[in-house]
N, C-alpha and C positions, 0 to 999 in steps of 0.2 A: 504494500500500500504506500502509494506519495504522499508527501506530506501535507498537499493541496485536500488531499481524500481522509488522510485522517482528520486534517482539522476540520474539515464539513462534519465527520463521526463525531468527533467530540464534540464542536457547537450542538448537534442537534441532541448528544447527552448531556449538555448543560442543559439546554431548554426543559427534556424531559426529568430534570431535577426542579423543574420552577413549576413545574405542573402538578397541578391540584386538583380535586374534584368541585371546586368553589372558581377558580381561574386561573390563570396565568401570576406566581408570587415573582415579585421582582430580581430576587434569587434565591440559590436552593440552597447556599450552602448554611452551613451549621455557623450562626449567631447572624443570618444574612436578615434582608428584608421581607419577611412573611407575612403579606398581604398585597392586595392585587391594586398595584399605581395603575393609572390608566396610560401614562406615558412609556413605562418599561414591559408592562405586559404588550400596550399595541408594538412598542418596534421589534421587541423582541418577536414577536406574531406574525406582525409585516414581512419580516424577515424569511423567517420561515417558511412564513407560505408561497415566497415567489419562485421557491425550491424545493416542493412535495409533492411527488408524482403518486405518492403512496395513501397521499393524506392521510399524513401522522398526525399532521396537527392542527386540522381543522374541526375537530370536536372542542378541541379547549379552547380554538381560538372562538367558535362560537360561546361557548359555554362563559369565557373573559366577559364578552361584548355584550351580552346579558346579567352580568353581573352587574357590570358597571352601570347598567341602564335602569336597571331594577333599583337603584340610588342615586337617578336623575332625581335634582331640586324641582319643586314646583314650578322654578322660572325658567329650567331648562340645562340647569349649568351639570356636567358631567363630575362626579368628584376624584379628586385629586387622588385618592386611593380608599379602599375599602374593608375594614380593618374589623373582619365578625369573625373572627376563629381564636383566635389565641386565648386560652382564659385566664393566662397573666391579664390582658386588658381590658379594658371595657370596650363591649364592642358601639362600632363610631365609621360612619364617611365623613371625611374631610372634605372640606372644597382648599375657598381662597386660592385658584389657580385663574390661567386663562388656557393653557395648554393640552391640559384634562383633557378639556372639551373639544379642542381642535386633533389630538391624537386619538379619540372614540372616531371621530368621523373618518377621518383617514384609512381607523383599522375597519368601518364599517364597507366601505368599499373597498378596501384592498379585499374582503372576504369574497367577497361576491364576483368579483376580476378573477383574484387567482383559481377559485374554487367552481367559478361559473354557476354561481347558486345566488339569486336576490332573493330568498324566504325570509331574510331577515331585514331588507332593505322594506322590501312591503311591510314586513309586522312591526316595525318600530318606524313607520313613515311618521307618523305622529311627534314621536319623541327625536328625531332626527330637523322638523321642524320648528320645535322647540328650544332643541341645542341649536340651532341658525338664527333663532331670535334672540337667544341669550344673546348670543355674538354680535348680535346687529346694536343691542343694548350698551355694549361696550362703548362702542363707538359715540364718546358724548361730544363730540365737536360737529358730526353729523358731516363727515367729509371723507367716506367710505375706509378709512383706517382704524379700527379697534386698539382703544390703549389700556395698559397695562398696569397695574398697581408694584412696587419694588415686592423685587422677591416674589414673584409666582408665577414661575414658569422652573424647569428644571433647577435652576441655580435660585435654589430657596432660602440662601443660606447670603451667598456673597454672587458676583456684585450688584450694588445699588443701582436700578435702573428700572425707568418710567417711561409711562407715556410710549412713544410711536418705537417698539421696538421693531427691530428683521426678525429675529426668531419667529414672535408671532405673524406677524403680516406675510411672512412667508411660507408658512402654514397657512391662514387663512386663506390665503390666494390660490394654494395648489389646492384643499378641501373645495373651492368654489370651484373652480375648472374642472372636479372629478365629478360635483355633481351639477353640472351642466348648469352653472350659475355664469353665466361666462359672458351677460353686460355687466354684471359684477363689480366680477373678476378682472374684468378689463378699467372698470374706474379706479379699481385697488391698484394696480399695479402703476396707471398713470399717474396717481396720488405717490406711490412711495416714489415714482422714479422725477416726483417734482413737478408738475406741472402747474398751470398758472396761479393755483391757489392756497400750493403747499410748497414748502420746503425741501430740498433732495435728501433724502433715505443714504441716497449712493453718495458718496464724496468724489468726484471725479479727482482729486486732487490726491487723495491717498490713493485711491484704487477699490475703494469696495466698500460695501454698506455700513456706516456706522451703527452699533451697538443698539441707540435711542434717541432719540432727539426726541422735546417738548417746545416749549414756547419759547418764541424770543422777544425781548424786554429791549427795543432801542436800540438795537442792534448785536444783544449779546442772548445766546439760546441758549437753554437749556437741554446740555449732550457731553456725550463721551464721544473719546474716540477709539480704543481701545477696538482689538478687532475680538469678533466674535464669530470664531469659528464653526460652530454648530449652526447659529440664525443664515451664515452668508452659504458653508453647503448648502441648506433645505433652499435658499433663493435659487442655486445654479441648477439643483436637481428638481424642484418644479418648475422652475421657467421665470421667477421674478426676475431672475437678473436674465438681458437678453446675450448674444454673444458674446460681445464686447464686452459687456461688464466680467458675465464671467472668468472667459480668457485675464482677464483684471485681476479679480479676485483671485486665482488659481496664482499668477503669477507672483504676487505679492506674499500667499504662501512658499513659494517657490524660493522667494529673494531672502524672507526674514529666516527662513527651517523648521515653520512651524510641526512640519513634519519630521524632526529629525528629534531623538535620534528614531521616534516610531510616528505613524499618524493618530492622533495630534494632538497640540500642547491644545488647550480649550475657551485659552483670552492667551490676547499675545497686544503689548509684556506687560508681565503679571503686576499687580497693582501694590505697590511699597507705602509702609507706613510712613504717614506724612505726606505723602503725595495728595495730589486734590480732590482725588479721585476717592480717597479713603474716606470711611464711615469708623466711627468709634467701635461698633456692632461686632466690625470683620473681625475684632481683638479676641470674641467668644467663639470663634468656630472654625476648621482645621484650615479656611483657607488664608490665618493669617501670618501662612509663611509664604515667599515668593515660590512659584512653578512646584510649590504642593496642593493636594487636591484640587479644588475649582480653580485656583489661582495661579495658574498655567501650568497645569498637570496637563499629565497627557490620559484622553478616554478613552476606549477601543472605538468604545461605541459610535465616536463624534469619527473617531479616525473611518470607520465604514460606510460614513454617509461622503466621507473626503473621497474616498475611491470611487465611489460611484456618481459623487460632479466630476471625478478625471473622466470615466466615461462619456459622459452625458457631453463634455466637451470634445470629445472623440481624441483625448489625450491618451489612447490605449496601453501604448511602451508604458507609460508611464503609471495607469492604473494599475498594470501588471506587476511594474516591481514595489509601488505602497504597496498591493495586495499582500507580498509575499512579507513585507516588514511587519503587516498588521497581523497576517499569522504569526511568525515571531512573540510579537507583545502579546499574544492572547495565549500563549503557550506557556506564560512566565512563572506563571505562578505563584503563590507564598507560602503556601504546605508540598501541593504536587502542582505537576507537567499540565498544560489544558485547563486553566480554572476560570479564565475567561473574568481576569478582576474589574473590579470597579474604576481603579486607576492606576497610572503606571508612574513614576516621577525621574523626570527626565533626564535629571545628573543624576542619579546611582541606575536607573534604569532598573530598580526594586518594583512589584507590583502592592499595591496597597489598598485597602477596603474588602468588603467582601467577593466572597469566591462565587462562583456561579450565576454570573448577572443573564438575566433573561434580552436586557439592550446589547449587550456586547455579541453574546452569540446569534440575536438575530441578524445585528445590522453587518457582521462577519459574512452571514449567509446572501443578505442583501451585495454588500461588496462582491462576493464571488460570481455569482450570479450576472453581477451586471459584467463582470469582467469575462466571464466568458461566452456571452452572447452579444456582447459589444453594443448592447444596448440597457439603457435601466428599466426594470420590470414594473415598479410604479413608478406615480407623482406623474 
């Protein structure tokens, strides 16, 4: 067996370590996260299913998609995770996300793509119009961009960042074009990419979407610049960003190594105390050392969505050898070989957090995937 083959083996026995008779837990391993996110069960899912000819894993991925929906809010919003088994805890859905909600829709049709089955697109049409009003609710400036409250999206922890981020709007943009929202879809995108009534998203001057921008007071806005690795892949792999940007974005990975020594560090560069950027907060939580954890660590997971914009750019040579680096870092482990960590730190090149992440092995399978049919399977 090649190495290509076993680590496909292993990814999909991480998955079936995250696998419950309740959903998709966000990892399997022993002291991991036991309870079903809606953002690490859908990519871990997404992932998976754009590479199951056997379908292994389209009963849990339904069984996820219903879980989480059976703990839709009255006002539509998807939660953050679903947390009814453990009897250490009390069981509880959380919200306070915006991402939740935009990764249920994603995994809602990537089921029914990969699987060729809309049974579930019909029986939750209702609650799928509900999570699109949530969304539209966001949106209080009323200028087809949805904003963001700090902290609720993936990086719930660090850093601080509001208002018009890319992470979301580049999700919401590809969620609208899948389900055929696509005059939209088309005012989103004109909105983030600046047009007469909004401010540019994209910085033509760096080379790639800013982090967040808000409001600007007389000439000074409120933003970071600070690149964000995850929001600007989901832009180049649904289509927010159009060629050019991409080719941009990619490049500017290229020049800084955000990919080195694996794919990817996940802000670049990482944000130092004292800097402007810094919140007093960052002091309580692991990312407040430079390029550990959120704080330009490297993720697998972020690293498989990197592979597959090298695709989607038809950067193939090149998708091919991250691929093989990405294998690498998913095989590092911290007890054994293949544990598919939470994060990797990129001077010692140690992996850290827990073992068997249901994100890492899917968006692995996603990156293969795309690399070897030279095209991306969703978005």
């Amino acid at each position: 067996m090649g190495q290509q083959e076993e680590a496909l083996k292993r990814a999909r026995i991480a998955l079936q370590k995250c696998s419950t008779p309740h959903g998709m837990h966000a990892s399997g391993g022993r002291g991991g996260y036991n309870m079903v996110f809606s953002r690490d069960s859908m990519i871990g899912l997404i992932g998976a299913s754009v590479a199951d000819p056997e379908k292994q894993f389209k009963t849990q991925f339904s069984i996820t998609l219903e879980t989480l929906v059976r703990n839709q809010s009255a006002v539509g919003q998807i939660p953050n995770a679903v947390d009814n088994w453990d009897p250490k805890r009390r069981k509880q859905s959380t919200f306070a996300t915006i991402d939740s909600t935009l990764w249920w829709l994603l995994g809602m049709k990537a089921y029914a793509l990969a699987y060729k089955d809309r049974s579930l697109l019909r029986k939750r049409k209702k609650e799928i119009d509900k999570a699109f009003f949530w969304l539209l609710c966001q949106d209080t400036g009323e200028d087809y961009l949805p904003e963001q409250h700090p902290t609720s999206d993936w990086q719930d922890c660090f850093p601080h960042k509001y208002g018009h981020t890319v992470n979301s709007i580049a999700m919401y943009y590809s969620a609208l074009k899948l389900f055929d929202k696509t005059s939209l879809a088309k005012k989103v995108k004109s909105a983030a990419m600046g047009d007469h009534r909004h401010v540019n998203l994209f910085d033509k001057k760096l080379g790639y979407f800013l982090p967040w921008r808000w409001k600007g007071h007389d000439g000074i806005t409120e933003q970071e610049k600070w690149f964000d690795s995850l929001g600007n892949m989901l832009a180049v792999c649904g289509g927010l960003a159009g060629k050019e940007e991409a080719e941009s974005i990619l490049d500017f990975v290229d020049k800084k190594g955000i990919d080195k020594p694996y794919p990817v560090r996940v802000i670049y560069p990482p944000i130092r105390r004292g800097a402007k950027e810094w919140q007093d907060y960052f002091s309580k939580c692991l990312a407040a050392k430079p390029n550990y954890y959120i704080n330009g660590g490297i993720w697998p997971y972020v690293g498989g969505f990197y592979v597959t914009a090298l695709v989607k750019a038809e950067r193939f040579e090149r998708a091919e050898h991250e691929l093989k680096k990405l294998l690498r870092c998913n095989k590092l482990g911290v007890n054994y070989k293949w544990e598919f960590n939470e994060w990797v730190h990129p001077g010692t090149r140690k992996a850290g957090g827990s073992s068997y992440h249901a994100w890492s092995a899917g968006a692995f399978i996603l990156a293969s995937e795309s690399v070897a049919t030279k095209k991306v399977p969703f978005f």
